[in-house]
C-alpha positions, -999 to +999 in steps of 0.1 A: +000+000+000+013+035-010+013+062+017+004+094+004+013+126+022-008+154+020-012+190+032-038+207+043-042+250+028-032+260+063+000+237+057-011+210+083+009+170+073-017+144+071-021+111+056-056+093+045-061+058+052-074+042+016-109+031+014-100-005+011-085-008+047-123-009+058-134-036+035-149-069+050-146-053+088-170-078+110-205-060+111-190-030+101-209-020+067-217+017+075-217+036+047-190+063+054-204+107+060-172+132+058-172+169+074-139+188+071-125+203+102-092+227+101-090+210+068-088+174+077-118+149+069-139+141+101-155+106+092-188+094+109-215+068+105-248+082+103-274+060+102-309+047+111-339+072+106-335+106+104-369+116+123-359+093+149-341+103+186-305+103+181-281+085+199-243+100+196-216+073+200-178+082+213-148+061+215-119+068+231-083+055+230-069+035+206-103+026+193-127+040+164-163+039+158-157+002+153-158-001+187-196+008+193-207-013+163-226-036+184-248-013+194-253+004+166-271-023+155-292-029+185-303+010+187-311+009+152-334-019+154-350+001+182-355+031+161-334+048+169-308+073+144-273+062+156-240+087+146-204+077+158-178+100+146-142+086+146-115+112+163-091+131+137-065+104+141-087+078+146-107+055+123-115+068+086-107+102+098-073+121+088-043+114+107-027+150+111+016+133+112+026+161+138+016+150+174+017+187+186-022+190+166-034+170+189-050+189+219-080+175+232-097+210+230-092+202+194-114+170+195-137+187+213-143+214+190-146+189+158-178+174+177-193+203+186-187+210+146-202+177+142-232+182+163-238+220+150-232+210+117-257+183+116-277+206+142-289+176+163-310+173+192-330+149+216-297+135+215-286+105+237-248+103+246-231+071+251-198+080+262-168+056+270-127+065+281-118+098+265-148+102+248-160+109+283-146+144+285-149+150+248-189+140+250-197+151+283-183+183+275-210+187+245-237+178+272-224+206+295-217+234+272-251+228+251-274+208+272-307+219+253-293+195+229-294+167+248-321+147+265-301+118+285-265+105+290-253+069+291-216+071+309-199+039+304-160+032+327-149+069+318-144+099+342-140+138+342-107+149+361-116+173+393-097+177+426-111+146+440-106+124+415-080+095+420-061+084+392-059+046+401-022+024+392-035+015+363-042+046+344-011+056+357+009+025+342-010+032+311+001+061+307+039+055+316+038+030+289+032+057+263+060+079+279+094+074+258+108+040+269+078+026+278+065-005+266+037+011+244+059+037+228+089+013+219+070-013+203+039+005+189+034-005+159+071-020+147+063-049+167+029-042+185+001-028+168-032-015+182-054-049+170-030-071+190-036-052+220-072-048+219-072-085+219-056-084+257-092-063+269-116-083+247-105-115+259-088-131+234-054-129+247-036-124+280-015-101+292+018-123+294+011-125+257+020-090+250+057-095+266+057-128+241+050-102+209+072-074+220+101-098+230+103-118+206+075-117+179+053-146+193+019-139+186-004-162+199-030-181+179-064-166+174-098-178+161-112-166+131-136-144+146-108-133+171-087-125+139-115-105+123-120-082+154-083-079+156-079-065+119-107-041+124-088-021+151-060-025+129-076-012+098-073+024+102-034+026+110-019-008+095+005+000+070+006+038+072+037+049+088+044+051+124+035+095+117-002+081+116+002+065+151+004+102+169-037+105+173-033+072+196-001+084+211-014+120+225-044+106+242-025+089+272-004+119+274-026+143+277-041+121+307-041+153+332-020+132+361-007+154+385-011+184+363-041+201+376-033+236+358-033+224+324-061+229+301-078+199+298-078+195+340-092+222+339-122+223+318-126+188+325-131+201+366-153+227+350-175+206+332-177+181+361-188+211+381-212+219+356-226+186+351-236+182+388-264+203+379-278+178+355-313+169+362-320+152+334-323+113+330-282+096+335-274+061+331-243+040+343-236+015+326-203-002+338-178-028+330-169-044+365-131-060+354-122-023+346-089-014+367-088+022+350-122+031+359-126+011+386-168+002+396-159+024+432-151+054+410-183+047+388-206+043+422-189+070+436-199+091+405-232+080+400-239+090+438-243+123+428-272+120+411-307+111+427-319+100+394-292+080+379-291+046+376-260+024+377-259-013+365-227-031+368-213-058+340-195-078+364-175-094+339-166-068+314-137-048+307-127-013+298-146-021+262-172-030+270-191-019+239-168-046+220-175-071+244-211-063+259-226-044+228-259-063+232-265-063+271-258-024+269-286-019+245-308-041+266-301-023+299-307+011+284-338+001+267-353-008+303-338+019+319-352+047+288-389+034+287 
């Protein structure tokens, strides 16, 4: 596959991952919506009817609107019109080569594009990792626009908040020298480790493939889901890898005066005045967003409701696409 390099008119490197990359993804067959943002294509999936409630999908890191394909489906079938954007960086959107674009006041403002642009409302948010503060920041700064939130093993940085080990090994691994940086994607790519979360590998596997190139055998459905994660970066460069590698580091740890800690604090604050219906819908293996910090935020409000999924992980859209339609169905009616 050829790489081409492009600029954008304000001079911004990008490269565009081809069409064919997406071909044959497991229950992926969206038919692909562009918006341009600062120059660079924003993709997103838009379907289901258009005189239906909306339901706005967010991934988060190192994931794309693949992710929430699952229930896609399931919210479709409900009636419901379902649009899931992929991040610049991310998915069939434009990978902008120099990491210093990257800000996630950037990705916010692309949705709030997105969401202007398309000029939606009685809009559901399912938010999950960063798309937490990107999403929840929609719902905070233009809250006539939306009706209910689904929060799903994400969080908003404030002073209270505890960053737990694991966030904080994750990370360090993204830091130079860490595991993630060094190997990603030379000898570790983004499908191979979306395969530790999802349950088709463990851990002590990813030591195997970064030492020494094992990769462990996977079924064919296994293999699918592990070249749809793949799709959007495999074969272009390790310059199209810098939308994944920001994300971690911009991970507000111990840096409370920094931008995003500190509109994330002020939309937390904000927030806390929702009165609105709130779901929780929460993966219970999670040791980023651990099920105390998801209780713990859910406690704030009288009307939210919280159900645990004892035996999912951080994506649990991936995993537990299904059961999260079903328990926001009987929590929505």
């Amino acid at each position: 596959m050829t790489i081409e390099h492009r600029l954008t008119e304000t001079g911004v490197p990008f490269v565009r991952t081809p069409d064919e990359a997406f071909e044959g993804l497991p229950d992926y067959d969206f038919a692909p919506s562009y918006l341009t943002f600062e120059g660079l294509r924003l993709h997103y999936v838009d379907v289901g009817p258009k005189d239906r409630p909306v339901a706005l999908l967010m991934h988060g890191m190192p994931t794309w609107s693949f992710l929430n394909r699952h229930i896609i489906h399931g919210l479709v079938t409900a009636g419901y019109r379902c649009i899931a954007a992929d991040h610049i960086g991310f998915g069939r959107s434009d990978k902008a080569t120099d990491p210093d674009w990257y800000t996630i006041a950037k990705h916010t403002a692309a949705h709030r594009m997105l969401i202007e642009a398309l000029d939606l409302r009685d809009v559901t948010l399912f938010v999950q990792d960063w798309g937490g503060p990107i999403g929840l920041a929609q719902a905070a700064d233009m809250p006539e626009r939306f009706s209910r939130l689904v929060i799903m093993n994400t969080w908003l940085h404030h002073d209270a908040f505890v960053y737990s080990p694991a966030i904080r090994n994750w990370q360090a691994g993204w830091r130079d020298g860490g595991v993630f940086r060094s190997n990603v994607p030379d000898r570790l790519t983004i499908g191979w480790f979306m395969m530790i979360p999802t349950g088709h590998m463990a851990a002590r596997d990813l030591y195997g493939i970064v030492q020494g190139g094992a990769f462990p055998p996977l079924s064919a459905q296994a293999e699918a889901v592990r070249r749809g994660y793949d799709a959007p970066h495999s074969g272009m460069g390790d310059a199209a890898y810098n939308g994944p590698r920001q994300f971690p580091l911009s991970i507000p740890i111990d840096r409370p005066q920094i931008e995003t800690a500190l509109t994330q604090a002020r939309h937390f604050k904000q927030l806390l005045g929702w009165t609105k219906p709130i779901h929780f819908i929460w993966g219970g293996k999670d040791g980023v967003f651990t099920e105390a910090w998801g209780r713990e935020w859910a406690a704030h409000y009288p009307q939210a409701s919280f159900d645990l999924i004892p035996e999912a992980d951080h994506f649990l859209q991936e995993t537990h696409g299904a059961e999260i339609v079903r328990i926001f169905r009987s929590r929505s009616t």
